[in-house]
PDB file of N, CA, C and O in Angstrom:
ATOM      1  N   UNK A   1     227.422 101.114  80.944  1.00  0.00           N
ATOM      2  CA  UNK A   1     228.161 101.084  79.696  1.00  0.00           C
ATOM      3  C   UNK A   1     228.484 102.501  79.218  1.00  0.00           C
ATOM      4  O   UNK A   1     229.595 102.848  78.817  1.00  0.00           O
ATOM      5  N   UNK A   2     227.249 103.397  79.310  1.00  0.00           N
ATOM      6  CA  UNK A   2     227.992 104.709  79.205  1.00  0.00           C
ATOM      7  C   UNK A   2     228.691 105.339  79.536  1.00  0.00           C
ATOM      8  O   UNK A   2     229.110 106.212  78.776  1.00  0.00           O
ATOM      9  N   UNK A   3     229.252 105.199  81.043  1.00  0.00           N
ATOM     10  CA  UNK A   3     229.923 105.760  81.757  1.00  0.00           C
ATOM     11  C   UNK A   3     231.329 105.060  81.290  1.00  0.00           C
ATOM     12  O   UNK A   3     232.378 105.704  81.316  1.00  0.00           O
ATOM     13  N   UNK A   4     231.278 103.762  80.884  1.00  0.00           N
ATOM     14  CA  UNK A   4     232.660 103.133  80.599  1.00  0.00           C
ATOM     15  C   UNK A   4     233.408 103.438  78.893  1.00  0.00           C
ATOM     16  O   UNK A   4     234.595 103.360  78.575  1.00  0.00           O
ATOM     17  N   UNK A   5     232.233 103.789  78.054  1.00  0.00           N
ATOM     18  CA  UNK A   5     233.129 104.607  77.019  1.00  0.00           C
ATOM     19  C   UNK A   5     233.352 106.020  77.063  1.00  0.00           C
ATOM     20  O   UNK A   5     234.206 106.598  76.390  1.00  0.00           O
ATOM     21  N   UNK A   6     232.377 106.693  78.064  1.00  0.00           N
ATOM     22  CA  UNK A   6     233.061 107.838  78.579  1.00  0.00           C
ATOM     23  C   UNK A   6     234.733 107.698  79.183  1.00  0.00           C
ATOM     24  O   UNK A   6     235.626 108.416  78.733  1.00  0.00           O
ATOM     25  N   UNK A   7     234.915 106.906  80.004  1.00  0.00           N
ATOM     26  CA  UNK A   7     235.897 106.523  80.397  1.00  0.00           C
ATOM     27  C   UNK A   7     237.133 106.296  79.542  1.00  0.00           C
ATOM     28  O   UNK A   7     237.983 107.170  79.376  1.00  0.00           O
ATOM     29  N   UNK A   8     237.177 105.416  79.155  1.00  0.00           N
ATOM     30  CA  UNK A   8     237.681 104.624  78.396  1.00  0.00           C
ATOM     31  C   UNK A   8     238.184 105.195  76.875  1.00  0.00           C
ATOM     32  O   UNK A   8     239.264 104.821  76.418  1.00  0.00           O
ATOM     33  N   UNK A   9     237.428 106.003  76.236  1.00  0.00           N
ATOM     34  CA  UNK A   9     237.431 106.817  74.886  1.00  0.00           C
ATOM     35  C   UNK A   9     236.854 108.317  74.613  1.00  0.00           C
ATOM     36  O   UNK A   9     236.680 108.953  73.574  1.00  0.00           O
ATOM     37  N   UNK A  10     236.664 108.567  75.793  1.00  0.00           N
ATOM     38  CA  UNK A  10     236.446 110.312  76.104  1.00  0.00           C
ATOM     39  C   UNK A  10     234.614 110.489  75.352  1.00  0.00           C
ATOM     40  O   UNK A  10     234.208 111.651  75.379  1.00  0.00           O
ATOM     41  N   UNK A  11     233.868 109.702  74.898  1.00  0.00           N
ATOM     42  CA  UNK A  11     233.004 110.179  73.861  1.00  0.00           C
ATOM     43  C   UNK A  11     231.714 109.787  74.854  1.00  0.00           C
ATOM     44  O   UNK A  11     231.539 108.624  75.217  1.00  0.00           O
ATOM     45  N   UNK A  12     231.144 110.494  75.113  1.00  0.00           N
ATOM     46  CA  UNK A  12     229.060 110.719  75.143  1.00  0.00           C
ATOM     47  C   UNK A  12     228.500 109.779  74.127  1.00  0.00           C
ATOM     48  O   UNK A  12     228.664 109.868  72.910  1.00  0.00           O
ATOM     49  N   UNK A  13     227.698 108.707  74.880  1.00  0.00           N
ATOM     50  CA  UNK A  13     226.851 108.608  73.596  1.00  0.00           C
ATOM     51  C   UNK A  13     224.890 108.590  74.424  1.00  0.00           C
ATOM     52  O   UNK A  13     224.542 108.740  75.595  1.00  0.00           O
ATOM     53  N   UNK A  14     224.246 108.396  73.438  1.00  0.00           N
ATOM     54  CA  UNK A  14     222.971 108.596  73.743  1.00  0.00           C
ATOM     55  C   UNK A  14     222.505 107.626  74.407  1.00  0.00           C
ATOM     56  O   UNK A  14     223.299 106.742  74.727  1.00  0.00           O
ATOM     57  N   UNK A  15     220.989 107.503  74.833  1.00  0.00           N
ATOM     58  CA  UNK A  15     220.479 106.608  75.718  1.00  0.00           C
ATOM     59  C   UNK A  15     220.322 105.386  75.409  1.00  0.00           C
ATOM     60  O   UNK A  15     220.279 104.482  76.244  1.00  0.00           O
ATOM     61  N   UNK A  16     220.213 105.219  74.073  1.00  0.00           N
ATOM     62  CA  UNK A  16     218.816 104.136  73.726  1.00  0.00           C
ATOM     63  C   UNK A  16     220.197 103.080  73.159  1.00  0.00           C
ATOM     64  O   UNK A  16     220.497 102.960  71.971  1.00  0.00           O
ATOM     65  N   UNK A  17     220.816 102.478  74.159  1.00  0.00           N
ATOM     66  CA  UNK A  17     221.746 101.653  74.061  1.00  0.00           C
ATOM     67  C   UNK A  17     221.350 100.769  74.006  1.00  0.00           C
ATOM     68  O   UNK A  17     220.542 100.465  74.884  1.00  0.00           O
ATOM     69  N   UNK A  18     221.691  99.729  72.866  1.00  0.00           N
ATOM     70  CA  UNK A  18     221.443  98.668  72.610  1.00  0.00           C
ATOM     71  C   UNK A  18     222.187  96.944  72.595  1.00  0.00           C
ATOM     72  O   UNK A  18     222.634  96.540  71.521  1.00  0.00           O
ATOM     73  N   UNK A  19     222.254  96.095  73.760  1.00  0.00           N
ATOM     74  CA  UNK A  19     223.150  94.895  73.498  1.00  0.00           C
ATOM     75  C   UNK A  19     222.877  94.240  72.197  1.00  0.00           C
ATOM     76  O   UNK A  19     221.688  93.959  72.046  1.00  0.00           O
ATOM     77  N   UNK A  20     223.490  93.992  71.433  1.00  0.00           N
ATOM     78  CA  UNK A  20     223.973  93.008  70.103  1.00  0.00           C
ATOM     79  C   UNK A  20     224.208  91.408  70.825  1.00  0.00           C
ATOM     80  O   UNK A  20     223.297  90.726  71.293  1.00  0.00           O
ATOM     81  N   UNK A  21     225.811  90.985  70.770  1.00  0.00           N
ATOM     82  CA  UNK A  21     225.892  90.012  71.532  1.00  0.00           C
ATOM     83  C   UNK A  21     227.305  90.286  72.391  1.00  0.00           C
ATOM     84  O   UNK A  21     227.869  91.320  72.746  1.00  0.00           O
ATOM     85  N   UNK A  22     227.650  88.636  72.579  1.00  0.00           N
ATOM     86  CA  UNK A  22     228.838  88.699  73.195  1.00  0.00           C
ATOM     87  C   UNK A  22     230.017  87.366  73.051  1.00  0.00           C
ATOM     88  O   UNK A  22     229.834  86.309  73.656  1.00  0.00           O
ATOM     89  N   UNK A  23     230.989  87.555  72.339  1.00  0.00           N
ATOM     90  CA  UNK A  23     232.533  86.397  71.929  1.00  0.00           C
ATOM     91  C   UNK A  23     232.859  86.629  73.022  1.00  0.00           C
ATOM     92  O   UNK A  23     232.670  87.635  73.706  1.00  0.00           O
ATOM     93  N   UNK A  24     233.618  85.247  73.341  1.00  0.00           N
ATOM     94  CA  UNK A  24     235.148  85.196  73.548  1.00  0.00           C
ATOM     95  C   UNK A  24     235.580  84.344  72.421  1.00  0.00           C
ATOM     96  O   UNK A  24     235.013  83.552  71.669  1.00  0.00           O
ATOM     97  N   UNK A  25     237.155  84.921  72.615  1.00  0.00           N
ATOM     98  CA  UNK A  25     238.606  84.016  71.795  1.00  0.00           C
ATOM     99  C   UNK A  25     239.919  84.605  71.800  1.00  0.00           C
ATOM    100  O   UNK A  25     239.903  85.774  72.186  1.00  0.00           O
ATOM    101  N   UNK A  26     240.952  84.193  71.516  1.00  0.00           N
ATOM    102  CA  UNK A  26     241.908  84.180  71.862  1.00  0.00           C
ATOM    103  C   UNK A  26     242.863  84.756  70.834  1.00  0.00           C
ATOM    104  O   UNK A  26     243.153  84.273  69.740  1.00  0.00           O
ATOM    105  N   UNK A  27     243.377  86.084  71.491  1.00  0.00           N
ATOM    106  CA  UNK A  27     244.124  86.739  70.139  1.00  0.00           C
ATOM    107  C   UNK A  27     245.165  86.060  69.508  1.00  0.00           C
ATOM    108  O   UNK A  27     244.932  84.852  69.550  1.00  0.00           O
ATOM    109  N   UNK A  28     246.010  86.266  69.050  1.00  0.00           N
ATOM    110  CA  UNK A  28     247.581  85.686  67.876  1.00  0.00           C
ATOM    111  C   UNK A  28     248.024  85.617  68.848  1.00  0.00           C
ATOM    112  O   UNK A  28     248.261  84.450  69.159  1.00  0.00           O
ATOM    113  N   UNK A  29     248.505  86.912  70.153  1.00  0.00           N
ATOM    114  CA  UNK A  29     248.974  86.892  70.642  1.00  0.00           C
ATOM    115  C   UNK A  29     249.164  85.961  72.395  1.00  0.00           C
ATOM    116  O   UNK A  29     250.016  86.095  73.273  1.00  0.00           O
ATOM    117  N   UNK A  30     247.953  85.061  72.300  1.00  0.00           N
ATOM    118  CA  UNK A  30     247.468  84.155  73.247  1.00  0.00           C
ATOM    119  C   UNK A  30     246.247  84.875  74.386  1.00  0.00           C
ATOM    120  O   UNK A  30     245.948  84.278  75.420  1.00  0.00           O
ATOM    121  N   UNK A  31     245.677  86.106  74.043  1.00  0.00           N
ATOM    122  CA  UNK A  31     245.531  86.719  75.307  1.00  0.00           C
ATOM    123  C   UNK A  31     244.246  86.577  74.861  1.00  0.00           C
ATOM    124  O   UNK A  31     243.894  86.600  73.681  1.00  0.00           O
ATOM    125  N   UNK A  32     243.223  86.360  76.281  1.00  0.00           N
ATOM    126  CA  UNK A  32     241.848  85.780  76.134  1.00  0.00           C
ATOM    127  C   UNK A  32     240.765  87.171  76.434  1.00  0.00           C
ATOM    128  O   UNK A  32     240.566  87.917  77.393  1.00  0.00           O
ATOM    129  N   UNK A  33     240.208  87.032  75.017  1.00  0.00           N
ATOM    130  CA  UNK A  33     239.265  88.187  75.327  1.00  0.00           C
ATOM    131  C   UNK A  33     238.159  87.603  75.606  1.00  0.00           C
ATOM    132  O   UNK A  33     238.018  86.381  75.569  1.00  0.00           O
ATOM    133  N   UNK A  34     236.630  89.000  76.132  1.00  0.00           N
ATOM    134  CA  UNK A  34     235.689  89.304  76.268  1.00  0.00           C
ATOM    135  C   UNK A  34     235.180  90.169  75.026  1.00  0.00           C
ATOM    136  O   UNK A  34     235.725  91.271  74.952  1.00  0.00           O
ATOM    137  N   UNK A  35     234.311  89.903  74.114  1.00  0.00           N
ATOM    138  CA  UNK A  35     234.037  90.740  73.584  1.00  0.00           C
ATOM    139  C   UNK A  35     232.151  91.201  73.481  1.00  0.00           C
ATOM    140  O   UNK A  35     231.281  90.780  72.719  1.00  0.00           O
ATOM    141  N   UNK A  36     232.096  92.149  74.530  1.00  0.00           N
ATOM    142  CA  UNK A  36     230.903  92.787  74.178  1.00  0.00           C
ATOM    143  C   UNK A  36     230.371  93.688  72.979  1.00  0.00           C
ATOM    144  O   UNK A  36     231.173  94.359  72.329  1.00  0.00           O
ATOM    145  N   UNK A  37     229.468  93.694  72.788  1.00  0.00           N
ATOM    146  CA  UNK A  37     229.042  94.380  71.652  1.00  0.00           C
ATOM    147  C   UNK A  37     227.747  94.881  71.896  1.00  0.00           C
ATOM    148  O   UNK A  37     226.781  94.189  72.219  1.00  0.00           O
ATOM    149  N   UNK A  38     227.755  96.757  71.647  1.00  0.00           N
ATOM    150  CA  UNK A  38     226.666  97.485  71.659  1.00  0.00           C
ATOM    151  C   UNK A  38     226.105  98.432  70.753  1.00  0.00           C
ATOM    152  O   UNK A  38     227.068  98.894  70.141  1.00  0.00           O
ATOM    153  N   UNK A  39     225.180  98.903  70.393  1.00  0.00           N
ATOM    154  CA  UNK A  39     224.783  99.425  69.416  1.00  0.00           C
ATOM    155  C   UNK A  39     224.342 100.974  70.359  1.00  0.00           C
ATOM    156  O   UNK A  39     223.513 101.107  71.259  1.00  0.00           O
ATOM    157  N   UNK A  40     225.100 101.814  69.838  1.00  0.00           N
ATOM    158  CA  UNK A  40     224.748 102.794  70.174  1.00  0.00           C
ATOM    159  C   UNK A  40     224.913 104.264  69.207  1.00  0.00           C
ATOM    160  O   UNK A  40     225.180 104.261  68.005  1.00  0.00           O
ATOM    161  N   UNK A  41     224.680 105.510  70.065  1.00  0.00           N
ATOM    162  CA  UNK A  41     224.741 106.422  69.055  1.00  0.00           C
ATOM    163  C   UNK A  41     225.412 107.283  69.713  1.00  0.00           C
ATOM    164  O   UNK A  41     225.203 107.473  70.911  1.00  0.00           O
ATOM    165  N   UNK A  42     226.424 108.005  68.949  1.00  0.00           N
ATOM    166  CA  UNK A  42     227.181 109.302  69.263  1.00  0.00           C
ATOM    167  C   UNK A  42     226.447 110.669  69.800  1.00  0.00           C
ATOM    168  O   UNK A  42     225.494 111.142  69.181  1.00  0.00           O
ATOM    169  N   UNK A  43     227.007 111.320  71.099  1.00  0.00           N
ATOM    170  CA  UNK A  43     226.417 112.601  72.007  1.00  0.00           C
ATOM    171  C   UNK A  43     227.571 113.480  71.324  1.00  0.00           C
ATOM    172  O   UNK A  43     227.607 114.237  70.354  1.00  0.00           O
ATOM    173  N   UNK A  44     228.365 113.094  72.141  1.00  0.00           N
ATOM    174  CA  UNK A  44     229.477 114.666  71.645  1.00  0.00           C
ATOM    175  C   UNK A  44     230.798 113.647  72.042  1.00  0.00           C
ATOM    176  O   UNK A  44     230.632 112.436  72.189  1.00  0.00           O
ATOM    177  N   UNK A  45     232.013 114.250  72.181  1.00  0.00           N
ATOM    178  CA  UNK A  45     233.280 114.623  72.277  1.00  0.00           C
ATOM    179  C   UNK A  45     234.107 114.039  71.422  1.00  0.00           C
ATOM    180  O   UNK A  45     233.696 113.807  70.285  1.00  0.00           O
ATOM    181  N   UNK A  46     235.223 113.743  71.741  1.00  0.00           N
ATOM    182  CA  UNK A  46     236.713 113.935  70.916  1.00  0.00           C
ATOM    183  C   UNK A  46     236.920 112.342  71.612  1.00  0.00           C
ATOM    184  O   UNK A  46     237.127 112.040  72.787  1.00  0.00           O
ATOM    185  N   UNK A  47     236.784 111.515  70.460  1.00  0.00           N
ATOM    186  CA  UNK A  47     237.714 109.827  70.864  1.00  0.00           C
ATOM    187  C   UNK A  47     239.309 110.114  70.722  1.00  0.00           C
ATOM    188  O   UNK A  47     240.027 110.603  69.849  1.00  0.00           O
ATOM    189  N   UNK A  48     239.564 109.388  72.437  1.00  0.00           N
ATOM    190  CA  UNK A  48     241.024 109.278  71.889  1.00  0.00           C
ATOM    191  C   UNK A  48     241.411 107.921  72.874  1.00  0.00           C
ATOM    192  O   UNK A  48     240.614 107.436  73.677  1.00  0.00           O
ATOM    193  N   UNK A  49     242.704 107.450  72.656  1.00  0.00           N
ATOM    194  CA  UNK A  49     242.797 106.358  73.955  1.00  0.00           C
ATOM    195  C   UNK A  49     243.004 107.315  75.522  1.00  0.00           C
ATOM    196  O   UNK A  49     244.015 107.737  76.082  1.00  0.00           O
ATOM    197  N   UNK A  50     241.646 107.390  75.842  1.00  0.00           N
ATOM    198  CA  UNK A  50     241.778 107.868  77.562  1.00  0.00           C
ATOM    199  C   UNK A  50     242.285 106.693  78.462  1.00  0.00           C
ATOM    200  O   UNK A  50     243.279 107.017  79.112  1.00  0.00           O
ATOM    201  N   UNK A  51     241.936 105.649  78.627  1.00  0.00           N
ATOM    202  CA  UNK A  51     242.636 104.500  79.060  1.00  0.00           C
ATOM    203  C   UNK A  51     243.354 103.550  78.159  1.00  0.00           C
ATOM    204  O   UNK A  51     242.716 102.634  77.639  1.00  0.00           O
ATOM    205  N   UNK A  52     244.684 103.701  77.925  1.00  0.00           N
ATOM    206  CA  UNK A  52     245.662 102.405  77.635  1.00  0.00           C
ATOM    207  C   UNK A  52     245.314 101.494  77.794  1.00  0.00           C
ATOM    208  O   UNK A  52     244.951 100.833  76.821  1.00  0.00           O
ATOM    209  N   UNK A  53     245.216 100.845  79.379  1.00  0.00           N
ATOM    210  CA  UNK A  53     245.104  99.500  79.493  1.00  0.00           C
ATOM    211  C   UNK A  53     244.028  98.421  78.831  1.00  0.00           C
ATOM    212  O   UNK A  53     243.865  97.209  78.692  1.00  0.00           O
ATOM    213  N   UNK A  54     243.301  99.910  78.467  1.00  0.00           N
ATOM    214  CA  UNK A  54     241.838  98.980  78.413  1.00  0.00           C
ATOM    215  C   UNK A  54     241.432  98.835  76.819  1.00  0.00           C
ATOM    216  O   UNK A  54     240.602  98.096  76.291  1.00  0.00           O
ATOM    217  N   UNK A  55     242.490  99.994  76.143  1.00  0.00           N
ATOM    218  CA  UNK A  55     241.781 100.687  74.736  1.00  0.00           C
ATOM    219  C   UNK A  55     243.265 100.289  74.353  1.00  0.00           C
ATOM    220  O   UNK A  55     244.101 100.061  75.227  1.00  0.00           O
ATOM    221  N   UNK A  56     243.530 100.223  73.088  1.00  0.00           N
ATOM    222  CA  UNK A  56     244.674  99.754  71.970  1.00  0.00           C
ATOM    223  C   UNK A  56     244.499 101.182  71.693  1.00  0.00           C
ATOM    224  O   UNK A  56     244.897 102.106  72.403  1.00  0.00           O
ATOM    225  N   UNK A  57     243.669 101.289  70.251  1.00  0.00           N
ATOM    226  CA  UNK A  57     243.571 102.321  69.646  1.00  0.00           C
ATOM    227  C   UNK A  57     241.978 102.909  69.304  1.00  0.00           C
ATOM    228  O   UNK A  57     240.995 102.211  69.553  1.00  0.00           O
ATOM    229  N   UNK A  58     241.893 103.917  68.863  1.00  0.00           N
ATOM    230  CA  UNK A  58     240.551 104.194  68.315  1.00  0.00           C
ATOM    231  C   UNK A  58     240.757 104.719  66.828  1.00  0.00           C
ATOM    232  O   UNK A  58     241.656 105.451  66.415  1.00  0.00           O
ATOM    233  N   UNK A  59     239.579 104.097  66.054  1.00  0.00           N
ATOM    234  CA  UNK A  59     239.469 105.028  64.792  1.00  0.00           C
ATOM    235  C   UNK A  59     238.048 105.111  64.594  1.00  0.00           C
ATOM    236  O   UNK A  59     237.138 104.343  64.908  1.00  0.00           O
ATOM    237  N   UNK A  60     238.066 106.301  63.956  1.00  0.00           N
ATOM    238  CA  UNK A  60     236.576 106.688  63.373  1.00  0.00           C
ATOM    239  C   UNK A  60     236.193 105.812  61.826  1.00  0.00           C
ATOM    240  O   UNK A  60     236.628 106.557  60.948  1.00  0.00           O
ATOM    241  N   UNK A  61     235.684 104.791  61.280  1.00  0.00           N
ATOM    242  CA  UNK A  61     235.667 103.805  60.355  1.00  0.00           C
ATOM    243  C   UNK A  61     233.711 103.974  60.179  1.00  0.00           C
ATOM    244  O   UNK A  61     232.796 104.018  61.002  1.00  0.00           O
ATOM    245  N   UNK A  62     233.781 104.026  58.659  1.00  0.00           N
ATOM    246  CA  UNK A  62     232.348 103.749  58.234  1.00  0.00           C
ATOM    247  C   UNK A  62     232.501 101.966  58.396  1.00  0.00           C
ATOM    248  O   UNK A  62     233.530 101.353  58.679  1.00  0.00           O
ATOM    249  N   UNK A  63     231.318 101.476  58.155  1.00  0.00           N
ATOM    250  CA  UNK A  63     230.975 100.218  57.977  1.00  0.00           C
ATOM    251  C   UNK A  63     231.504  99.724  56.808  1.00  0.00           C
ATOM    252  O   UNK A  63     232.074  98.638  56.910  1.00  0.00           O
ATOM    253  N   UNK A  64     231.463 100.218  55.771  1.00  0.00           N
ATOM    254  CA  UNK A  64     231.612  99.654  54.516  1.00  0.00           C
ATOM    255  C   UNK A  64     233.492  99.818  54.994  1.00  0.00           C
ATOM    256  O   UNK A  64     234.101  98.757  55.133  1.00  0.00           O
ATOM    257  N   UNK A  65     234.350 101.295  55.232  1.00  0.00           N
ATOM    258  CA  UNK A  65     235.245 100.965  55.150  1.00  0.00           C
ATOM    259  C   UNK A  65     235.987  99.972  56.150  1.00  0.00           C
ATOM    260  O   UNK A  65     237.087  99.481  55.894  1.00  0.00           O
ATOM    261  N   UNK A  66     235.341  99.753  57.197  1.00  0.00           N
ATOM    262  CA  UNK A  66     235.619  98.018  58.278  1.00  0.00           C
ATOM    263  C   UNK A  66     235.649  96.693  56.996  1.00  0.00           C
ATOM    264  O   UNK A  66     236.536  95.885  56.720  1.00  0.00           O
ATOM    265  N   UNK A  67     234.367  96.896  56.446  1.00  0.00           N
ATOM    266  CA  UNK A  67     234.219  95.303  55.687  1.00  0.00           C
ATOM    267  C   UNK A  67     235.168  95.689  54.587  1.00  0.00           C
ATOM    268  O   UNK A  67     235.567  94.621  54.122  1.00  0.00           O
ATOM    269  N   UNK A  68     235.696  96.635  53.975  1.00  0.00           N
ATOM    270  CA  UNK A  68     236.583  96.271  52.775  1.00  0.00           C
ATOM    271  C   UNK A  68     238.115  96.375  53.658  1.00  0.00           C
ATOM    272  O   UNK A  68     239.158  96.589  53.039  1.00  0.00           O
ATOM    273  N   UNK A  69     238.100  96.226  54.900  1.00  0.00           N
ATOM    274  CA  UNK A  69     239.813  96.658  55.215  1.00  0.00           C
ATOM    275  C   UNK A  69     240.910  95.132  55.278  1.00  0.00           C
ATOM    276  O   UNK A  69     241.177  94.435  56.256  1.00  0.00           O
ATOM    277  N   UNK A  70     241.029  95.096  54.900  1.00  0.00           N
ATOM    278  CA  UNK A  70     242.381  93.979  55.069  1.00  0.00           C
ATOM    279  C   UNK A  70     242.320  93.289  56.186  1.00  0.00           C
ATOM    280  O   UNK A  70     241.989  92.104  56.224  1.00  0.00           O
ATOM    281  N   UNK A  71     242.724  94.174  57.457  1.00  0.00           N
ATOM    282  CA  UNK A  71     242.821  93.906  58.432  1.00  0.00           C
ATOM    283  C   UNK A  71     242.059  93.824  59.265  1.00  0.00           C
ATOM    284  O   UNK A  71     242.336  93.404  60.389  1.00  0.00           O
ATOM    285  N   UNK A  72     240.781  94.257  58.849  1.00  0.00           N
ATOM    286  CA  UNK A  72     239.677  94.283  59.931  1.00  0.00           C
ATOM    287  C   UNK A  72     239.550  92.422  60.528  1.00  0.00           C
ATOM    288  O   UNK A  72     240.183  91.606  59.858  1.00  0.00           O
ATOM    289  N   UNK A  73     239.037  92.096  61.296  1.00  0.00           N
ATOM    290  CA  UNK A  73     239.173  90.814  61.969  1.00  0.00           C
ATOM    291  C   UNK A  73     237.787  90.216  61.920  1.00  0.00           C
ATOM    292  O   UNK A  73     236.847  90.946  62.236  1.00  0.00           O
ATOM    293  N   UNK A  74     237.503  88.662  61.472  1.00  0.00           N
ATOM    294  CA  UNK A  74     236.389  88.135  61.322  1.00  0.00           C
ATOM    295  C   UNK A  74     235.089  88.812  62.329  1.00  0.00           C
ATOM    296  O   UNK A  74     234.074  89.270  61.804  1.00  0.00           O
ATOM    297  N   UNK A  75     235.246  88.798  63.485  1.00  0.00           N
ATOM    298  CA  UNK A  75     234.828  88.802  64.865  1.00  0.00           C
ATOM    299  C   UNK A  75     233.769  90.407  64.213  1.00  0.00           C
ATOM    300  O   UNK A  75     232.566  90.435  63.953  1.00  0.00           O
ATOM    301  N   UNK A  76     234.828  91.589  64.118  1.00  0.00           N
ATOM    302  CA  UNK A  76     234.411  92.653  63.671  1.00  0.00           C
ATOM    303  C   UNK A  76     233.378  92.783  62.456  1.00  0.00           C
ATOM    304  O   UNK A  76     232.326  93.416  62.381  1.00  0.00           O
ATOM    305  N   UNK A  77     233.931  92.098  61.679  1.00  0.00           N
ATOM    306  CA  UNK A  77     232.721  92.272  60.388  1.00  0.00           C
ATOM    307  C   UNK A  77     231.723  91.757  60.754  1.00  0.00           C
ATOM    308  O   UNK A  77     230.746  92.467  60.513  1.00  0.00           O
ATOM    309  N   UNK A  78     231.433  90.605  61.355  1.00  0.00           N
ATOM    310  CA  UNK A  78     230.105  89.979  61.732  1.00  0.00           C
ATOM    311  C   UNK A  78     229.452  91.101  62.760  1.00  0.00           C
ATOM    312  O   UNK A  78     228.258  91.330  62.565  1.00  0.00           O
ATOM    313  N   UNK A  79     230.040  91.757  63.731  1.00  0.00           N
ATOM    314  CA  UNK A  79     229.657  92.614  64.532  1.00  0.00           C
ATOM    315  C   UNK A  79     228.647  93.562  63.737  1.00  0.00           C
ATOM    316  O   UNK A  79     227.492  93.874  64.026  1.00  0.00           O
ATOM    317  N   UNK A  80     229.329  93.873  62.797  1.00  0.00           N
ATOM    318  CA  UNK A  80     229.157  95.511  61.763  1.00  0.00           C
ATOM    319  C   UNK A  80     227.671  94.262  61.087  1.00  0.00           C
ATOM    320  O   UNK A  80     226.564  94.778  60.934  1.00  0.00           O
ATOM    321  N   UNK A  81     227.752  93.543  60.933  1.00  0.00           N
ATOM    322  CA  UNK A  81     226.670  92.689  60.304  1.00  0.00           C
ATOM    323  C   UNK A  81     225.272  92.766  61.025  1.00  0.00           C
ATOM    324  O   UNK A  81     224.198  93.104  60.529  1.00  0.00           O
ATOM    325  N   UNK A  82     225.503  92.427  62.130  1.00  0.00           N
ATOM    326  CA  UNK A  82     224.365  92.215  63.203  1.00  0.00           C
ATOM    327  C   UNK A  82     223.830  93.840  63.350  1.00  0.00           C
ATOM    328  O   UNK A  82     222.637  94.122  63.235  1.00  0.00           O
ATOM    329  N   UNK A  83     225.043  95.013  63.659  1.00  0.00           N
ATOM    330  CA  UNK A  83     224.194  95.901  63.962  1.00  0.00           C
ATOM    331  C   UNK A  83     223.717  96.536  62.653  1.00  0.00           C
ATOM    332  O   UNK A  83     222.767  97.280  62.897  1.00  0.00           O
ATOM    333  N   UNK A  84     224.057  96.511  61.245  1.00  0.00           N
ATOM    334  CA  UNK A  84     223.529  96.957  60.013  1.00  0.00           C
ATOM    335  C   UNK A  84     221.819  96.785  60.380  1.00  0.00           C
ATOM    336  O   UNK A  84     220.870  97.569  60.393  1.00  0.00           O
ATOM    337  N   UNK A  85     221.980  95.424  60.644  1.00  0.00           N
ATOM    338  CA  UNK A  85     220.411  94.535  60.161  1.00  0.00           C
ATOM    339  C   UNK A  85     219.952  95.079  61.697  1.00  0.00           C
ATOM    340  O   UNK A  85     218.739  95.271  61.605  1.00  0.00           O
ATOM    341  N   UNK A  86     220.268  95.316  62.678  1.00  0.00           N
ATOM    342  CA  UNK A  86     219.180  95.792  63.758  1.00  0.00           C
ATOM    343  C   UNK A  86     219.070  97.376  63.003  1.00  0.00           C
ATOM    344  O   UNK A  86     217.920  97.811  62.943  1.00  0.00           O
ATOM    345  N   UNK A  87     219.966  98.104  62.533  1.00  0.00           N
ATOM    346  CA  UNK A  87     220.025  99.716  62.232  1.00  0.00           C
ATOM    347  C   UNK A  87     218.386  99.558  61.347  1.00  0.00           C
ATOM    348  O   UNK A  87     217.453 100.355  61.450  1.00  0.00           O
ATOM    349  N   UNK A  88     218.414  98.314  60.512  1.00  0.00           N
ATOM    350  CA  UNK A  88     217.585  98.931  59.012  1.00  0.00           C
ATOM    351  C   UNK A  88     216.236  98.059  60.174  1.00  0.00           C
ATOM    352  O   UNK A  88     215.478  97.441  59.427  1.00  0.00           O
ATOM    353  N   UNK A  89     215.934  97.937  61.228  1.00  0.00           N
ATOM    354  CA  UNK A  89     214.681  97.324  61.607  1.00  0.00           C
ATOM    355  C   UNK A  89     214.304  97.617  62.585  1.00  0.00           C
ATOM    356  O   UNK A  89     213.436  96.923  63.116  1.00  0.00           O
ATOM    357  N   UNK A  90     214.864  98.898  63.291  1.00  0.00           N
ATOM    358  CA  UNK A  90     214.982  99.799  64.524  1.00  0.00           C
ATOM    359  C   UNK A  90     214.741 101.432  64.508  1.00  0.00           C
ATOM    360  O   UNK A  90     214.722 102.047  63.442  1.00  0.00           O
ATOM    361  N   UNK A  91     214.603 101.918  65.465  1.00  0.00           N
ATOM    362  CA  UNK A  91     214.830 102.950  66.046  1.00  0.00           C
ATOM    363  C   UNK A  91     216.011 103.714  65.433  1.00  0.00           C
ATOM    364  O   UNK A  91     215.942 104.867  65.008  1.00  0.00           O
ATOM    365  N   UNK A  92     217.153 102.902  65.439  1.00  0.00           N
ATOM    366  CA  UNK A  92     218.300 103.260  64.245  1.00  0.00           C
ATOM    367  C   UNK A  92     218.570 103.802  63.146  1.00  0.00           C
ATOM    368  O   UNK A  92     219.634 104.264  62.735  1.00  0.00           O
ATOM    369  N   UNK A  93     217.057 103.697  62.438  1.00  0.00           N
ATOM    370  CA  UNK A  93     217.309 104.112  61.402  1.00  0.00           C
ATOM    371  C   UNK A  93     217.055 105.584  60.811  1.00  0.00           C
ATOM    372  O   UNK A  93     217.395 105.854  59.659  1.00  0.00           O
TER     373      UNK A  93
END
């Protein structure tokens, strides 16, 4: 997994990677995702889309500003949910 957001979004992150869970469902646009979810922590570099195919976009987003955004997507806030409550009962914190 590290090696694939190295990949994928140019950024390092640390060891103590953590699985959350894992969706599928099906965007607006009909296309069937995978969605993994990991809890991890920032090493170093510069996010940007290094792979297209794989990455839309990147933004740097606090938690709070995900759960107040308009657009943020059910799927996401519950995400930001699960890892809050592992952050405040972990190593995370």
């Amino acid at each position: 997994m590290k090696r694939e957001i190295l990949e994928e979004i140019g950024v390092e992150i640390k060891d103590n990677l953590r699985y959350l869970h894992s969706t599928s469902f099906m965007t607006d646009s009909g296309e069937n995702v995978v969605d993994i979810v990991f809890l991890c922590e920032y090493e170093s570099g510069e996010a940007f889309v290094k792979s297209p195919d794989e990455v839309e976009d990147v933004m740097w987003m606090s938690a709070e500003e995900i759960m107040n955004h308009p657009k943020a997507p059910i799927y996401l806030k519950e995400s930001i949910k699960c890892a809050e409550s592992i952050v405040r009962t972990s190593i995370y914190s």
